[in-house]
C-alpha positions as CSV (number, residue, x, y, z in Angstrom):
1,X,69.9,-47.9,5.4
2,X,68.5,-44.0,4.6
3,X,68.3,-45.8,0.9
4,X,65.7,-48.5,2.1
5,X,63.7,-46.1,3.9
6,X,63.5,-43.3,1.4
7,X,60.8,-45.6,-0.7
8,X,58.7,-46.3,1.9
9,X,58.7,-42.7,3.6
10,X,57.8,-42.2,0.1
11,X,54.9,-44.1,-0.2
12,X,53.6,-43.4,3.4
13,X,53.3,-39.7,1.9
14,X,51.5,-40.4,-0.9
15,X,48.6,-42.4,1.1
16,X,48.8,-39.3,3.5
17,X,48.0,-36.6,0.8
18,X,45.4,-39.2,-1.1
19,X,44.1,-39.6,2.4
20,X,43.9,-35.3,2.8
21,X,42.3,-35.1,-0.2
22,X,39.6,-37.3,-0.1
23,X,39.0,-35.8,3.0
24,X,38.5,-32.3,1.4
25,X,36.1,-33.8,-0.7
26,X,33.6,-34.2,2.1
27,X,30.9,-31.7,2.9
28,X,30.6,-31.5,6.3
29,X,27.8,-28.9,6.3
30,X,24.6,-31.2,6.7
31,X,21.8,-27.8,6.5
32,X,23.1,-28.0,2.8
33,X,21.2,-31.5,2.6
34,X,17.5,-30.9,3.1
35,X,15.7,-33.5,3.5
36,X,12.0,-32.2,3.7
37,X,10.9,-28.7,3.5
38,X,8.5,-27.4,6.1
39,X,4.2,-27.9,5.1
40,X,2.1,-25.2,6.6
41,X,-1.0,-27.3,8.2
42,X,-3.0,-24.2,9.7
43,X,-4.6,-22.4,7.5
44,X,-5.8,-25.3,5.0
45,X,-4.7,-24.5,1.5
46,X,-7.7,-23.2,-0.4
47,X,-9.6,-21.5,2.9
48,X,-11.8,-18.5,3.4
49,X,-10.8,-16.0,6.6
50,X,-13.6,-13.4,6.6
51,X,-12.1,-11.1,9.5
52,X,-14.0,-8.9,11.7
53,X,-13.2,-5.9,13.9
54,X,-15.2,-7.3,17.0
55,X,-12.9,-9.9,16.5
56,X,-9.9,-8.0,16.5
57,X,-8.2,-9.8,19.8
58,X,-9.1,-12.7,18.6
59,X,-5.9,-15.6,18.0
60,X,-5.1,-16.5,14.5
61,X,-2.5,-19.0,14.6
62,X,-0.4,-20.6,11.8
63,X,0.7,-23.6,12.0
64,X,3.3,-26.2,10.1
65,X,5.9,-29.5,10.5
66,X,9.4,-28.8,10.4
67,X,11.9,-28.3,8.1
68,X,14.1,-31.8,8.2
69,X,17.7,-30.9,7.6
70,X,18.9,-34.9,9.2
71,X,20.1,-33.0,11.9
72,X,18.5,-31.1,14.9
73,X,19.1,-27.6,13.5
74,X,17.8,-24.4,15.2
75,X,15.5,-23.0,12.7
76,X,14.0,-19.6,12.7
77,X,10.6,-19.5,10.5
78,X,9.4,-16.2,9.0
79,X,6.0,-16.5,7.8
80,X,5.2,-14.1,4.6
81,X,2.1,-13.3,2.9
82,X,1.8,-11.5,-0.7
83,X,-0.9,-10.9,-2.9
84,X,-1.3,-13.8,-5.1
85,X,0.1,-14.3,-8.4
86,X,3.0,-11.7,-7.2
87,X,6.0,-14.2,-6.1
88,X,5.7,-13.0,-2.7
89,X,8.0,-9.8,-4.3
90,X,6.1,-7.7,-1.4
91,X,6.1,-10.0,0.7
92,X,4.9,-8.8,4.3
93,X,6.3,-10.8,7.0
94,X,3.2,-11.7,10.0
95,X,5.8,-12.8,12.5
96,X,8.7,-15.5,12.9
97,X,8.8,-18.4,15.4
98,X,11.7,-20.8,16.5
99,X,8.5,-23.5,16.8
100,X,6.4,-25.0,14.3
101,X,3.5,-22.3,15.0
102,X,3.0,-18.8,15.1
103,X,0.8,-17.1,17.3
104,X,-0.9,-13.9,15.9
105,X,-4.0,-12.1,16.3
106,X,-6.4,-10.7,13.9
107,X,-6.0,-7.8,14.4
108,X,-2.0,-8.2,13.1
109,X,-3.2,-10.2,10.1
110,X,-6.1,-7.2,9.1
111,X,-3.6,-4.7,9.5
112,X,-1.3,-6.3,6.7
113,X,-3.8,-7.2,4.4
114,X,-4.8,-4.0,4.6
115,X,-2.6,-1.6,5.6
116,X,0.7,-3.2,4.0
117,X,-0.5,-5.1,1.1
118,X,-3.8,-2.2,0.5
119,X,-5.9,-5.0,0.3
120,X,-9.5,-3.6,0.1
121,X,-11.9,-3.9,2.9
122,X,-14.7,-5.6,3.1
123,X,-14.0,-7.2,-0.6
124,X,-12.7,-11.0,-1.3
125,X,-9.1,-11.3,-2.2
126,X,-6.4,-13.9,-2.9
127,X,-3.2,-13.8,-1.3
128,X,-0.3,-16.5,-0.9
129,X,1.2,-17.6,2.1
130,X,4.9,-19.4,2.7
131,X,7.1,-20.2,5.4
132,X,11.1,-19.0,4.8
133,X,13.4,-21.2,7.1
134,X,17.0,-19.4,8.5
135,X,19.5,-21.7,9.9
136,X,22.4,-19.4,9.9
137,X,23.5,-16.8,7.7
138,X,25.7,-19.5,5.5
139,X,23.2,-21.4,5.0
140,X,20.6,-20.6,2.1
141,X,17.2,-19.6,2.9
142,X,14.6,-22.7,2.8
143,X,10.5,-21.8,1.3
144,X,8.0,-24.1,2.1
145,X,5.3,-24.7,-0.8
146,X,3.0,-21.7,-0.7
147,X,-0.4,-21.6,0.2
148,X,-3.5,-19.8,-1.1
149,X,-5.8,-17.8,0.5
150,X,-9.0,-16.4,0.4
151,X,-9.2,-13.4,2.5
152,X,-11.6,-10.5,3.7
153,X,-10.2,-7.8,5.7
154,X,-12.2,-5.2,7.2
155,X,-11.8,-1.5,6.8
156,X,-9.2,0.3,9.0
157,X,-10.1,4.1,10.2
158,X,-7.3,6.1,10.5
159,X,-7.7,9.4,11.8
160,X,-5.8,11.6,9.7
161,X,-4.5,15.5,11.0
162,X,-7.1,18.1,9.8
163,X,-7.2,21.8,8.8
164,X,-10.8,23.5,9.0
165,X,-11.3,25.7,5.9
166,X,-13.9,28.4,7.0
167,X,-15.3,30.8,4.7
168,X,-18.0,32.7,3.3
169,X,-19.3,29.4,0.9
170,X,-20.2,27.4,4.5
171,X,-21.2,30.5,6.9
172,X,-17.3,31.0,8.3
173,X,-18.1,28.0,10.6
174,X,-14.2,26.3,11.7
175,X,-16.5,23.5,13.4
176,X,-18.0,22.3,10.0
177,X,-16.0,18.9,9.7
178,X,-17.2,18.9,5.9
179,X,-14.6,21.1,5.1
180,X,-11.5,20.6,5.9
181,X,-7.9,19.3,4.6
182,X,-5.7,16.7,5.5
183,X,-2.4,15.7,6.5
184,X,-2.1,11.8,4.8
185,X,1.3,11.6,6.2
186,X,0.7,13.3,9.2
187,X,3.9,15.8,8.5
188,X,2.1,19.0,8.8
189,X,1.9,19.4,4.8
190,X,-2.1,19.5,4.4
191,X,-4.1,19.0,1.1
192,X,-7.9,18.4,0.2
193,X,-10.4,19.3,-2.2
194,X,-13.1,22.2,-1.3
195,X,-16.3,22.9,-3.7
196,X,-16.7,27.0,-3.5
197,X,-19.8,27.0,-5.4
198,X,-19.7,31.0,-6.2
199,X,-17.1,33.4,-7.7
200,X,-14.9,34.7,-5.8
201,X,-15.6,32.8,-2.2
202,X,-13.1,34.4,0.6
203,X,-11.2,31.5,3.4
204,X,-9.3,31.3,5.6
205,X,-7.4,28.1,7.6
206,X,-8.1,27.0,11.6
207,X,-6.2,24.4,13.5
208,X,-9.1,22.9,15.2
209,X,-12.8,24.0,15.1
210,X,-12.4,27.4,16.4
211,X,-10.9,30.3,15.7
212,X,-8.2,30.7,18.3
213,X,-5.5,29.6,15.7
214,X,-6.4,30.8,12.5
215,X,-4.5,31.9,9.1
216,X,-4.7,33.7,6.2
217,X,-2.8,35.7,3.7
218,X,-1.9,39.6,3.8
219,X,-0.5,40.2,0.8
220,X,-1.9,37.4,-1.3
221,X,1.7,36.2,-2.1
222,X,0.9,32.5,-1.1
223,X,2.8,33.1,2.7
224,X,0.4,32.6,5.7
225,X,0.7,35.1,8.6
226,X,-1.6,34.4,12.0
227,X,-4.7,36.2,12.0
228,X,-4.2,37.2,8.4
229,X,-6.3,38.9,5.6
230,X,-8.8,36.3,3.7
231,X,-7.7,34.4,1.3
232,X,-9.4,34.9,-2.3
233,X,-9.9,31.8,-5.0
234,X,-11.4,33.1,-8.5
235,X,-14.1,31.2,-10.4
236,X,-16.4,29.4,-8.9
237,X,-15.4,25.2,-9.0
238,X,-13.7,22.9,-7.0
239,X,-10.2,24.0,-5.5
240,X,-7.1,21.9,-4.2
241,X,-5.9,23.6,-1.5
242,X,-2.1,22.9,0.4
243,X,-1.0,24.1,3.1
244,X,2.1,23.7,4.8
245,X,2.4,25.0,8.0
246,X,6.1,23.9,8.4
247,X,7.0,27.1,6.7
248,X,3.6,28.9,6.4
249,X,2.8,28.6,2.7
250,X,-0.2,28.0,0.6
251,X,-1.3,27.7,-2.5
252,X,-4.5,26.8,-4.5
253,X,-5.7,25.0,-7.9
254,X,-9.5,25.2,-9.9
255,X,-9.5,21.6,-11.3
256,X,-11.9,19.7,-13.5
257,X,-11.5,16.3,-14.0
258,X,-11.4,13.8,-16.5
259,X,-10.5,10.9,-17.4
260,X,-8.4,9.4,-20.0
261,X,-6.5,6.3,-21.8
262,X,-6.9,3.7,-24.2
263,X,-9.6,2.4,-23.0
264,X,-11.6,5.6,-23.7
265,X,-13.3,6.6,-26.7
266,X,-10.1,8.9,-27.4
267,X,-7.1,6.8,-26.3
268,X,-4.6,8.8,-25.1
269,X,-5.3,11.2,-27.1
270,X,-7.9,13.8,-25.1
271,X,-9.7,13.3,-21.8
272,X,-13.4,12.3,-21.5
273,X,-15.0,15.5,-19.3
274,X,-16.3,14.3,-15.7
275,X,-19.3,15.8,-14.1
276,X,-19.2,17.3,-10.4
277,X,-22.0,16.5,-8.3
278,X,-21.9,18.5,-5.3
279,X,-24.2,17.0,-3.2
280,X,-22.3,13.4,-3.5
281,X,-18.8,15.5,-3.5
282,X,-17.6,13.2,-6.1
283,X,-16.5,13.4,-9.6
284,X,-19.0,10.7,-12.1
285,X,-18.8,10.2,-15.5
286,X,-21.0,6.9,-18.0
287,X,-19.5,6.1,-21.2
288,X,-18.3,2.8,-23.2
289,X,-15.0,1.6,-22.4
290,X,-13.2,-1.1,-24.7
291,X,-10.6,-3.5,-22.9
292,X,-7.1,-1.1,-21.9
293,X,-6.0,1.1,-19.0
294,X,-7.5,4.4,-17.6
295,X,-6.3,7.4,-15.6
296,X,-7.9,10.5,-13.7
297,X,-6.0,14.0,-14.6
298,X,-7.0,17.3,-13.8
299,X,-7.2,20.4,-16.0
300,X,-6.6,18.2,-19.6
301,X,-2.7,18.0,-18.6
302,X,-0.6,15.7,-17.0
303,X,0.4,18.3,-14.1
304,X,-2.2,16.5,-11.4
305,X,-3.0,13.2,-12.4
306,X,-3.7,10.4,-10.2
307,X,-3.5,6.4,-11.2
308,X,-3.4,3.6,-8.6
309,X,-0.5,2.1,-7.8
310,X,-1.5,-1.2,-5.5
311,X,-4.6,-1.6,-7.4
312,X,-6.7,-1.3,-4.4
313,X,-8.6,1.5,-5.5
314,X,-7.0,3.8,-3.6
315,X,-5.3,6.8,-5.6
316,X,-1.6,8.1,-5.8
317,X,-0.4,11.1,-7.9
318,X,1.4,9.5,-11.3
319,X,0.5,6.5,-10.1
320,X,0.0,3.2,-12.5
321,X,-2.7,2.9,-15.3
322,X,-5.9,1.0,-13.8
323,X,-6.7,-1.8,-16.4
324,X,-10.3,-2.1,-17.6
325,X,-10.3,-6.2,-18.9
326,X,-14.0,-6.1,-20.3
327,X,-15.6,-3.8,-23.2
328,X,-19.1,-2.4,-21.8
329,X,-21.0,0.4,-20.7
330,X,-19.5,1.7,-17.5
331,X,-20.2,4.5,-14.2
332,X,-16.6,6.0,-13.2
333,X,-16.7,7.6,-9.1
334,X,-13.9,10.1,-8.5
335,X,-13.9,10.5,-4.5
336,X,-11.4,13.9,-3.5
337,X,-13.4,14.9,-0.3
338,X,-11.3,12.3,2.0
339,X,-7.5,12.3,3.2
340,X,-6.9,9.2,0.8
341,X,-8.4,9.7,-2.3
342,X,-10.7,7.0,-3.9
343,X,-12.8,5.3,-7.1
344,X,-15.1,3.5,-8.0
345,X,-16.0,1.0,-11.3
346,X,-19.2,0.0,-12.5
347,X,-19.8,-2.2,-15.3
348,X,-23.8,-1.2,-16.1
């Protein structure tokens, strides 16, 4: 009798295991089958946002149809914005939303136009919007089709910390805002640009616009002490002054600036001399550029030289070449006199 059954016992196995296996076939995840990806339908693809400050509380709302997964999945939706052409590899996220809108203001869209993506104010640019769809952490993240954009932030003020710089080339006056230093990172390590238009002009540094915290140097060893001795620059020129008052030290540079690269008459090879107008506290320089990159540098070395990094005309130290595209005849700003330093390009 145990000999009859053995065969089918047998059998009865073998559609048990095929049965297992085609079982192990199936993919029972159904977020892995998308069937539609989400469509932003607020802003319209190709649209203008001019924003304004007295707008600032003002809603901007994004909207878009879901994500279709065949299932009703809970889907979180992130939406990002990036400076176009840039595959969204800077991508600033505006907010996220378990609906199909977001509700912002303007005020939160400015400020990442132009504070994280350095967007310039008041000037048209083009960035890309997309949605990016979590279901859970498995599960790959879904992007909508992005949308363009044609944007106009306005400008952000940011009061920066300040240093006065008093001295005998302004009448020792610590309540001239004019001259004075700044903190860009608001750490207590201050730095500027000061014109001392004769030889030999004494300073000294005041926290505020009197002189009830004041510092200079007594032994002209680059250490502040309070209520210390003037402090002494040489030639007459422009200066960049630092101070940090985290450990009470100081030190100053004479720069002149040029400008230099292959889009100059000398390439790489020397810079082209700027001119210092004191009444428009800016650096300026006309020449003929051909079609390459430029760069600012101080002193005809590459100790201080500032590029821009976001291409937002806004300046970093050894930051990236700025590319000139057109040959022509062109006016060059250098602006030092504010906490973020600045340029401008004119094509005569």
């Amino acid at each position: 009798m145990n000999n009859r059954l053995f065969p089918l016992i047998a059998a009865l196995l073998l559609v048990l295991v095929g049965g297992c296996e085609k079982q192990g076939d199936f993919d029972p995840s159904p977020a892995l089958r998308l069937r539609a990806k989400p469509v932003i339908t607020a802003p319209a693809n190709g649209s203008s946002l001019e924003l304004k400050e007295s707008q600032a509380n003002n809603p901007f709302v994004v909207t878009w149809t879901p994500a279709d997964f065949g299932f009703r999945a809970a889907a979180t939706y992130s939406v990002e914005i990036d400076r176009a052409g840039n595959n969204f590899k800077n991508a600033v996220v505006l907010g996220t939303s378990n609906s199909t809108s977001l509700n912002s203001t303007v005020s939160k869209l400015n400020t990442a136009l132009f504070s994280a993506l350095e967007l310039p104010g008041e000037e048209v640019s083009n960035i890309q919007m997309r949605l990016a769809v979590t279901v859970n952490p498995n599960v790959d993240v879904v992007y909508s089709d992005p949308i363009t954009l044609q944007v106009t932030p306005y400008t952000i003020v940011v009061v920066y910390p300040q240093l006065q710089v008093p001295g005998s080339y302004q009448g020792w006056n610590p309540a001239d805002n004019s001259t004075v230093i700044f903190s860009a990172k608001s750490n207590n390590r201050y730095e500027g640009y000061i014109y001392f238009k004769d030889d030999n002009t004494e300073y000294k540094y005041t926290v505020g616009p009197s002189w009830s915290e004041n510092y200079g140097d007594n032994g002209g060893d680059g250490t502040l002490e309070r209520d210390g001795a003037n402090i002494k620059a040489g030639a007459a020129g422009v200066y960049r002054l630092r101070v940090n008052l985290n450990d009470l030290t100081h030190d100053k540079l004479r720069t002149e600036w040029g400008l230099i690269g292959s889009a100059t008459p000398d390439g790489w090879n020397s810079d082209q001399n700027m001119t210092y107008d004191p009444v428009a506290n800016k650096w300026t320089i006309t020449l003929n550029l051909v079609a390459g990159e430029i760069k600012f540098r101080a002193n005809d070395a590459w100790d201080v030289n500032l590029g821009d990094d976001g291409l937002n005309k806004t300046l970093e130290y050894n930051g990236a070449n700025i590319p000139i595209a057109d040959p022509g005849n062109y006016t060059i700003d250098l602006f030092l006199n504010k906490a973020i330093y600045s340029y401008t390009i004119k094509k005569n």
